[in-house]
Rosetta silent file (secondary structure, phi, psi, omega in degrees, C-alpha in Angstrom):
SEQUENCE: XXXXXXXXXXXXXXXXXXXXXXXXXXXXXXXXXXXXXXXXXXXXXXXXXXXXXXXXXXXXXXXXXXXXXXXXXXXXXXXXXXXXXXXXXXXXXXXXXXXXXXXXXXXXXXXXXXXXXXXXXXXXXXXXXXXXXXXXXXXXXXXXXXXXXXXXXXXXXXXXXXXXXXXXXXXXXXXXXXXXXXXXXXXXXXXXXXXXXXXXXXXXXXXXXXXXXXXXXXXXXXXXXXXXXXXXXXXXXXXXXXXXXX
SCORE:     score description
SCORE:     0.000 S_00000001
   1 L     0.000  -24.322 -173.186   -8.159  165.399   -4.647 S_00000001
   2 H   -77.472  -70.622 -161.516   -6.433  168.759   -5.926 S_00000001
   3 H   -55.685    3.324 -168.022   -3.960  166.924   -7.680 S_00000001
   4 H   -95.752  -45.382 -168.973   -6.426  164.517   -9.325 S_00000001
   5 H   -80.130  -24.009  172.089   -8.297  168.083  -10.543 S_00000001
   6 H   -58.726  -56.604 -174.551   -5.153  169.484  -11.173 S_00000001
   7 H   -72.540  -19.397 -168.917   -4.007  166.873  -14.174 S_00000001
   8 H   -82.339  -11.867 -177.113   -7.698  166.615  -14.886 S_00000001
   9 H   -81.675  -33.300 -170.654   -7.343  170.890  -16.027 S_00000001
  10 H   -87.214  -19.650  142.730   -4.362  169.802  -17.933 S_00000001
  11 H   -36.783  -64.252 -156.638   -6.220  167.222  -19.862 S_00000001
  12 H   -61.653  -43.195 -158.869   -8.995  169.530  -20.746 S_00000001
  13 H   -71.744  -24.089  177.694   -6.138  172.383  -21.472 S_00000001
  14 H   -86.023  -58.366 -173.560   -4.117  169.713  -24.325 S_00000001
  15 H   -44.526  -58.426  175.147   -7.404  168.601  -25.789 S_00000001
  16 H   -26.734  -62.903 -176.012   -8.607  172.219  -25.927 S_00000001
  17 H   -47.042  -65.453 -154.634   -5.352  173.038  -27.780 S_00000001
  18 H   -77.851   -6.111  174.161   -5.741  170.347  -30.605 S_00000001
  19 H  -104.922  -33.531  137.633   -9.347  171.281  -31.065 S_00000001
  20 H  -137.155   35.300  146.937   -8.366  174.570  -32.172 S_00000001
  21 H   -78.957  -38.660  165.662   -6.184  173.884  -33.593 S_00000001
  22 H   -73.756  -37.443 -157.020   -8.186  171.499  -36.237 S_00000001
  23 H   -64.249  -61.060  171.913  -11.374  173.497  -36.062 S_00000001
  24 H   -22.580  -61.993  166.501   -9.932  176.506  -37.719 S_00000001
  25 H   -67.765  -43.250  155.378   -9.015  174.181  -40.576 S_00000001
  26 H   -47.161  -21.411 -174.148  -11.816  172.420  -41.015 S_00000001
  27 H   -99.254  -51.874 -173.075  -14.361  175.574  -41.374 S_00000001
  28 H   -94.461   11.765  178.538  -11.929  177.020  -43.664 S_00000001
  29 H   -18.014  -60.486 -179.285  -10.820  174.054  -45.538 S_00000001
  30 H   -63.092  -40.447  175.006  -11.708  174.924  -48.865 S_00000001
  31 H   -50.611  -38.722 -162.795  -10.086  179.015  -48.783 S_00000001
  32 H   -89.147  -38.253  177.118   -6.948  176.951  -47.667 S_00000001
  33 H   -33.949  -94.634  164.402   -7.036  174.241  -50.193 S_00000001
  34 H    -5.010  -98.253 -174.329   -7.500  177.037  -52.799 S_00000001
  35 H   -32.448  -31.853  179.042   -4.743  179.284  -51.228 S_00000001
  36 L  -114.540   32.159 -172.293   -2.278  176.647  -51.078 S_00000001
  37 L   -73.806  -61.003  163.445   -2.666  175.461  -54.543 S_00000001
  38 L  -107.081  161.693  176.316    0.352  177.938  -55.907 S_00000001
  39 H   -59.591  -39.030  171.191    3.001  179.651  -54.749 S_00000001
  40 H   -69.820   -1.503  161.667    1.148  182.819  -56.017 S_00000001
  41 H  -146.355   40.022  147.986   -1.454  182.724  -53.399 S_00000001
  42 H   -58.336  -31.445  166.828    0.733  181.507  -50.672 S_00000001
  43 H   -40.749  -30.806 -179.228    0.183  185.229  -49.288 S_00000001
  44 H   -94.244  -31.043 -171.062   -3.176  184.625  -48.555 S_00000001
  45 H   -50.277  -34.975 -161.891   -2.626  181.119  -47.459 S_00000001
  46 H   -94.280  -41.902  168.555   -0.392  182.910  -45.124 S_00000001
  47 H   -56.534  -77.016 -148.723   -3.339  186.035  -44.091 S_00000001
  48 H   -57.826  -35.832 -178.920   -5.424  182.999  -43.228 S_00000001
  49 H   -63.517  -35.038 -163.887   -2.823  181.281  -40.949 S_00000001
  50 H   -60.918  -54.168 -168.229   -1.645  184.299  -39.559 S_00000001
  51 H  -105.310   18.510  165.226   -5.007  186.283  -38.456 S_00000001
  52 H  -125.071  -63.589  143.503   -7.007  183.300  -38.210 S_00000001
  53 H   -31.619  -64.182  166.790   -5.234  180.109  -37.054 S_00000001
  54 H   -84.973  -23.063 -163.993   -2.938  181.484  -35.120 S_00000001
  55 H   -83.014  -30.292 -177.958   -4.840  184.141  -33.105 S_00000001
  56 H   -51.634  -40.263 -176.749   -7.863  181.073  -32.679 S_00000001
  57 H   -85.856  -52.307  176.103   -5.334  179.208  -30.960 S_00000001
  58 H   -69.359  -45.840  175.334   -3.482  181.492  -29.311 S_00000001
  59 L  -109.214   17.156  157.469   -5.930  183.288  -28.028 S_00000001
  60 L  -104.826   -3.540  160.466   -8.293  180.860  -27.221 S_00000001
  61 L   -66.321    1.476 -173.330   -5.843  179.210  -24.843 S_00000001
  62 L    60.819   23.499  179.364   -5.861  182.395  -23.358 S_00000001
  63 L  -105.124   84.779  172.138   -1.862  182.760  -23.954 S_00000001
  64 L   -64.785  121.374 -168.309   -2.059  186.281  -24.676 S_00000001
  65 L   -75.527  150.650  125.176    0.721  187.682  -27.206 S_00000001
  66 L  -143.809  153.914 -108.006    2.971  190.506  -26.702 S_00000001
  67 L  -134.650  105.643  161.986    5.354  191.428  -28.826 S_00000001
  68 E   -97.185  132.819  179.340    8.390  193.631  -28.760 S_00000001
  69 E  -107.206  136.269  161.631   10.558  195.109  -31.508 S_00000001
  70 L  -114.317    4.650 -170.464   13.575  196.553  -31.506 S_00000001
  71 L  -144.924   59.805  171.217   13.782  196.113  -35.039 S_00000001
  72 L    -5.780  113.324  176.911   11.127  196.407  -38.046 S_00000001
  73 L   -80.364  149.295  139.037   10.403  193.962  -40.415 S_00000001
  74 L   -80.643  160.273 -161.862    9.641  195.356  -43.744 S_00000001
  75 L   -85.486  -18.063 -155.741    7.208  193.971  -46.380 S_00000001
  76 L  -102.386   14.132  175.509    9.688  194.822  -49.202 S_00000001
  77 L  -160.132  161.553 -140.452   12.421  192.620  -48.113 S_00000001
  78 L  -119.778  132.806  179.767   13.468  189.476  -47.501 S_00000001
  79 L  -120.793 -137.190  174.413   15.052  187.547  -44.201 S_00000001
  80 E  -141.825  101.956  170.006   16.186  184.553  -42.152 S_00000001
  81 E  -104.651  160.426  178.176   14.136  184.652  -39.179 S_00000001
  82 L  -149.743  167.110 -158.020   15.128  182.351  -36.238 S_00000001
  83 L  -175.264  149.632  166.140   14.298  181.603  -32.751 S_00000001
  84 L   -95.486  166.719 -127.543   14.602  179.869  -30.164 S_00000001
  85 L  -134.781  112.655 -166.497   12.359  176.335  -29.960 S_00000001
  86 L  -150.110   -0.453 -154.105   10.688  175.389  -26.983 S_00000001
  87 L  -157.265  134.445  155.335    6.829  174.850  -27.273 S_00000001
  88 L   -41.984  -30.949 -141.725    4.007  173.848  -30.549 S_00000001
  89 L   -88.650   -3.682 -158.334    2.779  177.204  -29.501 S_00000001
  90 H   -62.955  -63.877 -166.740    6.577  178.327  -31.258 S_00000001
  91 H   -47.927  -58.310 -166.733    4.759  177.826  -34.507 S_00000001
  92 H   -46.922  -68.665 -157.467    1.564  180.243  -33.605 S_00000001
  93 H   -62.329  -23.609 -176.813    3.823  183.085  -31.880 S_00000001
  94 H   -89.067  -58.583  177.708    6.400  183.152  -35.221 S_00000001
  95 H   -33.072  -45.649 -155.734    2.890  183.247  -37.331 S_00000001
  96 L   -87.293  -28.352 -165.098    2.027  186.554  -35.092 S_00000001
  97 L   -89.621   -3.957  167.437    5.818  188.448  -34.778 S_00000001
  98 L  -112.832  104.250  169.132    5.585  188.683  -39.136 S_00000001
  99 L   -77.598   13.159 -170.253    2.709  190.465  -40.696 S_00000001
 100 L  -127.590  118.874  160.990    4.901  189.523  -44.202 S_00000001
 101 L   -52.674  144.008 -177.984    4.966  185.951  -45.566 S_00000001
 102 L  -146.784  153.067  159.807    7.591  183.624  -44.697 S_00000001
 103 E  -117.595  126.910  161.121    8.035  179.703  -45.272 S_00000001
 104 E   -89.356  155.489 -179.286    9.260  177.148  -42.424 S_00000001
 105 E  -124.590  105.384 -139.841   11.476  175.085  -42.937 S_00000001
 106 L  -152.049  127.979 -171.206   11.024  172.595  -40.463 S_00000001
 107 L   -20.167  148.897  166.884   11.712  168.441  -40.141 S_00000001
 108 H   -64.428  -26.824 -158.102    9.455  165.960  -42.263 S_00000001
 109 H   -69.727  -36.320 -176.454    8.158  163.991  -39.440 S_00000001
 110 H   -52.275  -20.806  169.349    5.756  167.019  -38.792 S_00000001
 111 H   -60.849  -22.393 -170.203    3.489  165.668  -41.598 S_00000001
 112 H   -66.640  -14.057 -163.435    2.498  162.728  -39.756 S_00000001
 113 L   -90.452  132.593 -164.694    0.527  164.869  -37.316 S_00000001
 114 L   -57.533  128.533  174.009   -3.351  164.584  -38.392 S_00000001
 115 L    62.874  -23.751  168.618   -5.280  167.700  -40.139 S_00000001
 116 L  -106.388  -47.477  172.344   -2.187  169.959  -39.762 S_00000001
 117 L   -39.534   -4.789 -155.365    0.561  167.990  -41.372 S_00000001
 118 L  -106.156  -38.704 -170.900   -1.774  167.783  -44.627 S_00000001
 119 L   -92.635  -24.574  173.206   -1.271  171.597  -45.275 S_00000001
 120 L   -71.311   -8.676  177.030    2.537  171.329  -44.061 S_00000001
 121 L   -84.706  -10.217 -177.037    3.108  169.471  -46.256 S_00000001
 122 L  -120.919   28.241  171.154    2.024  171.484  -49.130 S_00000001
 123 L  -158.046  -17.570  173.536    3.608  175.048  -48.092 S_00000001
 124 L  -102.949  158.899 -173.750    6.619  174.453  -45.883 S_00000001
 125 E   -97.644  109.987  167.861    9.870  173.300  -46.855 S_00000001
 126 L  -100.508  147.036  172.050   10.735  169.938  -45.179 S_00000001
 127 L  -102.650  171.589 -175.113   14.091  168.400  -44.547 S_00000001
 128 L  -126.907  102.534  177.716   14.799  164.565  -43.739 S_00000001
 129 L   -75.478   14.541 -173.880   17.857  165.677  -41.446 S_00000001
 130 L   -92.108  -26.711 -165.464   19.186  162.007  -42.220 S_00000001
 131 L  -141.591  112.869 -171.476   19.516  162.468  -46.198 S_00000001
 132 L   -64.980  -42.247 -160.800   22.670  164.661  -47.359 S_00000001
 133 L   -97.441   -8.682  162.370   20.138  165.180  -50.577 S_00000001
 134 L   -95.215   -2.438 -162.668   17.255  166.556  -48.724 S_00000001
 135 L   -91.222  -28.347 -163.598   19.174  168.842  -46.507 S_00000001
 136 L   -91.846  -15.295 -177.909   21.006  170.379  -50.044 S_00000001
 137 H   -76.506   -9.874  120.709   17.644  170.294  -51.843 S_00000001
 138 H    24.996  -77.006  174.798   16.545  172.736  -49.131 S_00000001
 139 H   -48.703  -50.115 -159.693   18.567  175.272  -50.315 S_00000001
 140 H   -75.309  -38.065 -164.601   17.114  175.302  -54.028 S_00000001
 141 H   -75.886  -46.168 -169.644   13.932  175.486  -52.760 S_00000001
 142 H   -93.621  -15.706  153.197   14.060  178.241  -49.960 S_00000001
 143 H   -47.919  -73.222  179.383   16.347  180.207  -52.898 S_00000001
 144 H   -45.275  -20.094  165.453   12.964  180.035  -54.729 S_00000001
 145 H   -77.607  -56.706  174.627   10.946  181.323  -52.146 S_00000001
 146 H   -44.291  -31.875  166.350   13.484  184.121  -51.508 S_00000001
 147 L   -54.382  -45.287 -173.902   13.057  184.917  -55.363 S_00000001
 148 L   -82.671   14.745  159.810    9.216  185.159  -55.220 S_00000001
 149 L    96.870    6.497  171.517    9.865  188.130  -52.274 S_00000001
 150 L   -90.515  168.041  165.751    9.259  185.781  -49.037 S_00000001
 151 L  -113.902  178.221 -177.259   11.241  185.108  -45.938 S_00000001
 152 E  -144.997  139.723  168.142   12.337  181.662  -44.307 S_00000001
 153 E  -144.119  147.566  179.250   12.536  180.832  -41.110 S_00000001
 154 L  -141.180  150.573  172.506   13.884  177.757  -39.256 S_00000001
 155 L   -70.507   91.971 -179.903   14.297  176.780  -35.573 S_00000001
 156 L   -87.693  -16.275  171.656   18.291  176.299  -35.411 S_00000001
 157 L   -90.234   31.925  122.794   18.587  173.917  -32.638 S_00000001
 158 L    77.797    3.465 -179.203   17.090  171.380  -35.187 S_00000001
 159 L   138.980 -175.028 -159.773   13.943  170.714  -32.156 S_00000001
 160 L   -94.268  136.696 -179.893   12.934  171.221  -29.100 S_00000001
 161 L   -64.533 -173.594  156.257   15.433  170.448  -26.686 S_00000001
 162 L   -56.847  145.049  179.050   14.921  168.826  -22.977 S_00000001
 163 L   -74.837   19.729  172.159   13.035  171.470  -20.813 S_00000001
 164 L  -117.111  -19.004  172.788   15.860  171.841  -18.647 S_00000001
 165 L   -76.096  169.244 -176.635   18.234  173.075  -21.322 S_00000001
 166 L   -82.047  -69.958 -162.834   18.117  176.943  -21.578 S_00000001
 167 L  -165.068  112.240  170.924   19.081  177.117  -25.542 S_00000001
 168 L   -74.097 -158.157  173.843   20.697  173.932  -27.110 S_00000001
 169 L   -78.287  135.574  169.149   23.449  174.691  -30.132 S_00000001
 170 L   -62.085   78.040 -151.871   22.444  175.991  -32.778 S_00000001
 171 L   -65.876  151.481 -179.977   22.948  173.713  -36.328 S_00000001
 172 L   -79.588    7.495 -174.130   24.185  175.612  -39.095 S_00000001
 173 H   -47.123  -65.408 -172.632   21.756  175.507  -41.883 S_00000001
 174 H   -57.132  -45.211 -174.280   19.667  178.636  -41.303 S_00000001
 175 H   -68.822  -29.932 -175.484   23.550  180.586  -41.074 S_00000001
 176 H   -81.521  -78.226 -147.342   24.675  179.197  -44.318 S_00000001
 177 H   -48.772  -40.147  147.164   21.592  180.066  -46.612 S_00000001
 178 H   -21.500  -60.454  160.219   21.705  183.642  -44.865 S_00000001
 179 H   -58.882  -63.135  165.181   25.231  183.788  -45.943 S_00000001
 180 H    -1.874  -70.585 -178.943   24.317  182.721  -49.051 S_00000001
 181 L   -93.537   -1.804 -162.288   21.387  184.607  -49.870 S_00000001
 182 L    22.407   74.179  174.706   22.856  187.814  -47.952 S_00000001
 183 L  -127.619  156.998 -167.620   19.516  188.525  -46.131 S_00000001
 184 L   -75.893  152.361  162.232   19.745  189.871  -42.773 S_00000001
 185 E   -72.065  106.796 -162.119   19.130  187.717  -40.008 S_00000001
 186 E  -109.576  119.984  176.995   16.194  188.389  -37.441 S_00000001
 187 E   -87.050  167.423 -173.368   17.017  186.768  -34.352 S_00000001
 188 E  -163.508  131.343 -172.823   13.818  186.197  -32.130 S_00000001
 189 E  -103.813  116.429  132.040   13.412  185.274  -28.126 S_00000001
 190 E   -68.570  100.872 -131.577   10.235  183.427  -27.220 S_00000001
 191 L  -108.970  -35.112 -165.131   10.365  184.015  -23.666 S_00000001
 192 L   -75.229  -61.773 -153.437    6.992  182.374  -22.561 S_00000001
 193 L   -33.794  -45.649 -159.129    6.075  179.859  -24.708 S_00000001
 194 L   -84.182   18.207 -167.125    7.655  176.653  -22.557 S_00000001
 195 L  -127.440  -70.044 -165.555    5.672  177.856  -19.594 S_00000001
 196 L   -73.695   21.610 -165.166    2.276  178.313  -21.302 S_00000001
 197 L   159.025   35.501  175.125    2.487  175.099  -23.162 S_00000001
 198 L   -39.461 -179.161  156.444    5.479  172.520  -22.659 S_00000001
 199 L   -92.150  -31.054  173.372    5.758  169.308  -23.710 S_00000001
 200 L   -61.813  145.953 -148.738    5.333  167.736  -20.695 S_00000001
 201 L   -72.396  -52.163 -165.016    1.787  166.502  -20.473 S_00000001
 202 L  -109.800   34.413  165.093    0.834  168.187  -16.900 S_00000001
 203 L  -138.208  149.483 -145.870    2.425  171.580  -17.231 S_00000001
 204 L    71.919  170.185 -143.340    1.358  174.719  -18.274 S_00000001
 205 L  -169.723  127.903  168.567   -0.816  177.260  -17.879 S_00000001
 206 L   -52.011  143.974 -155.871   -2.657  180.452  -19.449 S_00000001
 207 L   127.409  169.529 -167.907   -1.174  183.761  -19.573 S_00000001
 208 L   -49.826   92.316 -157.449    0.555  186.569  -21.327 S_00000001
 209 L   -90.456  110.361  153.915    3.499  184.995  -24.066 S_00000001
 210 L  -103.953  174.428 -174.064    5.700  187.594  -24.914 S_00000001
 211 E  -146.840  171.129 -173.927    8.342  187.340  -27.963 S_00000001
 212 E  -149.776  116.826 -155.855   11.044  190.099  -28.332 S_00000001
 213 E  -113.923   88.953 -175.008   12.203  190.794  -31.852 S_00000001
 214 E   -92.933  168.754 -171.619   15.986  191.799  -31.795 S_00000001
 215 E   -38.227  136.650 -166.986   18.515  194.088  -33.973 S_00000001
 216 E   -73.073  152.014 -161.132   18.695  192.345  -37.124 S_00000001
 217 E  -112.606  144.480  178.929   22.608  190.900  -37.866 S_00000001
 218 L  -106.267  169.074  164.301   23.082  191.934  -41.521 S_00000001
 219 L  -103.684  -39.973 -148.723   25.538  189.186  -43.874 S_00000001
 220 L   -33.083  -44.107 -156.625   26.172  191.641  -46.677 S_00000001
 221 L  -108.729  -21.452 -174.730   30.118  191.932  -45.719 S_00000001
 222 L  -106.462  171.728 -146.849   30.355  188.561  -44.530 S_00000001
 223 L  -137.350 -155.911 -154.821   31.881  185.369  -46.193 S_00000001
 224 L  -100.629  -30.134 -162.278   31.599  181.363  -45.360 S_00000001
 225 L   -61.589  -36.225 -133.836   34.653  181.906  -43.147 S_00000001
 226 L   -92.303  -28.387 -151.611   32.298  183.902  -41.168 S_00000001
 227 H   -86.169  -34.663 -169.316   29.835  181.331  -40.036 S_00000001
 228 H   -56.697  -52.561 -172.742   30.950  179.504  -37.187 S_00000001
 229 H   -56.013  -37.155 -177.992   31.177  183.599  -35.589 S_00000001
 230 H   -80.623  -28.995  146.619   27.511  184.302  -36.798 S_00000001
 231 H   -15.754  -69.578 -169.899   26.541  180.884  -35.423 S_00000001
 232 H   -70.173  -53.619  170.278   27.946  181.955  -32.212 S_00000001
 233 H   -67.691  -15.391 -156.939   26.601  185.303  -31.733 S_00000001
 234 H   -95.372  -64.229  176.672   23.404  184.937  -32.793 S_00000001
 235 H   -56.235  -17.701  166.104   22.762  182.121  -30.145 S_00000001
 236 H   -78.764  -48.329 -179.414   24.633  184.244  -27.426 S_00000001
 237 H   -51.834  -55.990  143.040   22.341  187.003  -28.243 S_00000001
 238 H    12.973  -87.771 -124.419   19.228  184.607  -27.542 S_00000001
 239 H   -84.244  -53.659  160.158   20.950  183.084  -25.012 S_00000001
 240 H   -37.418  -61.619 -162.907   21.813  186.320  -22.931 S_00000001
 241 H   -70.489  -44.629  141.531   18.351  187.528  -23.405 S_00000001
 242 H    -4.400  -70.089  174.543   16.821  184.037  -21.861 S_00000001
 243 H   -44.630  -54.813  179.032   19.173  184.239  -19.289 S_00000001
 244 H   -71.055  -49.209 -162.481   17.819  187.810  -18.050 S_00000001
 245 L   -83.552   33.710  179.887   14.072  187.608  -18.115 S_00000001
 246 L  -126.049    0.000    0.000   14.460  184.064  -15.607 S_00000001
C-alpha cells in the first residue's frame, strides 16, 4: 500500500510539473506572442520567462532555488554560459542564475514538446546535431545575438546523460564559439536538479535546488589550439565540484 501511494505522489508531482508549466503560457500568451515577435523585445520575452515562468514552476514544485556566485554576471557584457545537464528543471534554474538575457541553444527535437516547443522555436537557436549545415549555421546566428548585447548558453554534453553518469564529455561547440567570439566562459554546477526532478518517472522529490556560479575562464589570450585544454578544464571544474557536494 505505501508503495502504491508512493508512485501515486509521483504521478500527481509530473502532472503538477507540466501544468505549470503550460499555465503560465497560456494566461500570458498574448505579452509572449508580442515579445517574441523581434529580436528587439526578446528582453522582455526574457523578464517574462525569467520572473514569471520560471519562478511558477520552480517554485510551485516547491524546489526552492539557491544560488551561489563566486563570480558576477554583468548586464553590459556578453558570455558563454554552460552547465552541467541533468533535469527539465536545468532549463528553469539557468532562467533564474542570469538576471541578463541570454539565448539557448539547444537540439531541435525540443519543439515537438506541446505549448512550450511553440515559443522555442521562435527565440532559441536550434541545432539538428545530424546536419554539418545546421551545426555551422549556429554559429552565424548566436554571432548575431552576441552583436545585439546577449549571451548564449548551451548544455555541452549535447543531453542529459544516464543518471548514473556523474558529468558525460563535454562536445565542443559551446568552446569553439567562445573562442571565437572571445567572451568569457561562465561555467555553472546544478547540484540538485537530478534529485528534485529526474527523468525517471518515480523519482524525485521537493526541496531546496542550489546552482553555484563559478570563476569565469576568460578566452581573450587563447587560440583554436587551445580548445581541447578549455574543453578539459572547464568540465574538470564541474566535475570536481559534483564530486564534492555527493
Amino acid at each position: 500500500m505505501r508503495l502504491l501511494f508512493n508512485k501515486l505522489g509521483h504521478i500527481i508531482y509530473r502532472i503538477w510539473f507540466y501544468i505549470l508549466v503550460s499555465v503560465p503560457i497560456f494566461l500570458f500568451f498574448p505579452l509572449l506572442i508580442i515579445t517574441s515577435i523581434s529580436e528587439k523585445t526578446y528582453p522582455q520575452f526574457f523578464w517574462l520567462a525569467r520572473n514569471i515562468w520560471a519562478n511558477t514552476i520552480l517554485y510551485g514544485m516547491l524546489c526552492f532555488p539557491k544560488i551561489k556566485y563566486e563570480e558576477k554576471i554583468a548586464r553590459d557584457k556578453s558570455y558563454m554560459l554552460v552547465a552541467n545537464h541533468t533535469s527539465m528543471l536545468d532549463i528553469m534554474m539557468m532562467l533564474k542564475v542570469s538576471k541578463h538575457p541570454f539565448v539557448f541553444v539547444g537540439k531541435k527535437e525540443l519543439v515537438k514538446i506541446p505549448v512550450f516547443g511553440f515559443f522555442y522555436k521562435r527565440v532559441c537557436i536550434m541545432v539538428d546535431r545530424e546536419d554539418s549545415r545546421s551545426r555551422t549555421g549556429v554559429y552565424r546566428r548566436a554571432h548575431k545575438r552576441l552583436s545585439k548585447g546577449l549571451s548564449i548558453c548551451i548544455f555541452p554534453e549535447g543531453g542529459v546523460p544516464e543518471e548514473n553518469i556523474v558529468l558525460d564529455k563535454f562536445k565542443d561547440g559551446a568552446f569553439k564559439m567562445a573562442l571565437n567570439q572571445k567572451i568569457p566562459i561562465v561555467p555553472i554546477v546544478f547540484y540538485d536538479n537530478k534529485k528534485r526532478f529526474p527523468f525517471t518517472f518515480f523519482n524525485g522529490h521537493p526541496g531546496i535546488t542550489r546552482a553555484k556560479v563559478m570563476p569565469f575562464v576568460n578566452t581573450i589570450n587563447l587560440e583554436e589550439t587551445d580548445l581541447a585544454r578549455l574543453n578539459n578544464g572547464v568540465r574538470t571544474s564541474i566535475y570536481q565540484e559534483l564530486i564534492k557536494s555527493m
